[in-house]
C-alpha positions in Angstrom: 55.5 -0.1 116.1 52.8 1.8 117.8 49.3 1.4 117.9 48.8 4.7 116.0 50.8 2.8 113.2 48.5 0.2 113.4 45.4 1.9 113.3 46.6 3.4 110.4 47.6 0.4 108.4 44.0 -1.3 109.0 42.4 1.9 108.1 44.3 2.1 104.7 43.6 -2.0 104.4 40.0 -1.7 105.0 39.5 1.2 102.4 41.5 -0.2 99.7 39.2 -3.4 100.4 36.0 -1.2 100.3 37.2 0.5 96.8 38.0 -2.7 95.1 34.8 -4.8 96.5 32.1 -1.8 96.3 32.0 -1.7 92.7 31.3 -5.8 92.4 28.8 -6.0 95.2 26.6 -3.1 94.4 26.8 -4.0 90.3 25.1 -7.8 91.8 23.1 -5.6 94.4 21.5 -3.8 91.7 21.2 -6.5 89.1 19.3 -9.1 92.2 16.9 -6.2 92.8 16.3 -5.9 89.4 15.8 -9.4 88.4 13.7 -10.0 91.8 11.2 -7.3 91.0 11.0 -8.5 87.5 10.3 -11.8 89.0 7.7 -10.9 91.6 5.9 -9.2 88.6 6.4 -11.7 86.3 5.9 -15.1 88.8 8.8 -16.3 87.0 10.4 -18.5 89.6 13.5 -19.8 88.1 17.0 -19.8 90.0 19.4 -19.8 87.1 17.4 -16.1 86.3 18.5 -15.0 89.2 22.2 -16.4 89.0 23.4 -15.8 85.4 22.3 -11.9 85.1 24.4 -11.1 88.3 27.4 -14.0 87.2 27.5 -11.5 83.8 27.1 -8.2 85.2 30.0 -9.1 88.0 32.2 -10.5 85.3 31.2 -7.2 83.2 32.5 -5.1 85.8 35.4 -7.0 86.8 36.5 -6.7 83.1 35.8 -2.8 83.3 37.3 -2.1 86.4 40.8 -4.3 86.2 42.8 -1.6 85.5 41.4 0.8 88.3 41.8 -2.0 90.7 45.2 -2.5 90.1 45.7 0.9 90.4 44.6 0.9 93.8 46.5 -1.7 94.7 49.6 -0.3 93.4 49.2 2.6 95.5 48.6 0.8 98.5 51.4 -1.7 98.3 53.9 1.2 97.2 52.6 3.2 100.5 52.9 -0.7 102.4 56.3 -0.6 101.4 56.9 3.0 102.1 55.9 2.7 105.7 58.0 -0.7 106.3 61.0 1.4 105.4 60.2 4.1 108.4 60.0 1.3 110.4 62.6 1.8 113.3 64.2 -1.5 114.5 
């Protein structure tokens, strides 16, 4: 095992992290913007308006994206696999 080989494995980890994540955190990004402008217009200061929009929309696109996410991980644990095997001993 080389360090090449290892660059390469964190590189692949790091983007299949950044696929599945990215979609979640900029869905609760977008939805804590938009509830924090609507409450700095508003004056509404309530927490639970700022926690149940994002708790949906993240649970919205968790539902949405399940099967691409799988997908992904498929493909990286099949290409996991398929480097152990070139593994010299």
């Amino acid at each position: 095992m080389n360090t090449d080989f290892v660059m390469y494995i964190t590189r692949e980890t790091l983007m299949t992290v950044v696929y599945i994540v990215g979609p979640i955190l900029s869905a609760g990004l977008f939805v804590g913007l938009a509830v924090g402008i609507f409450q700095s217009v508003t004056s509404i200061q309530e927490m639970t308006l700022t926690f149940i929009p994002k708790m949906a929309v993240v649970g919205l696109v968790l539902l949405l994206f399940t099967p691409w996410f799988l997908d992904v991980l498929i493909r990286f644990t099949q290409e996991i696999f398929n480097q152990i095997s070139l593994i010299s001993p």
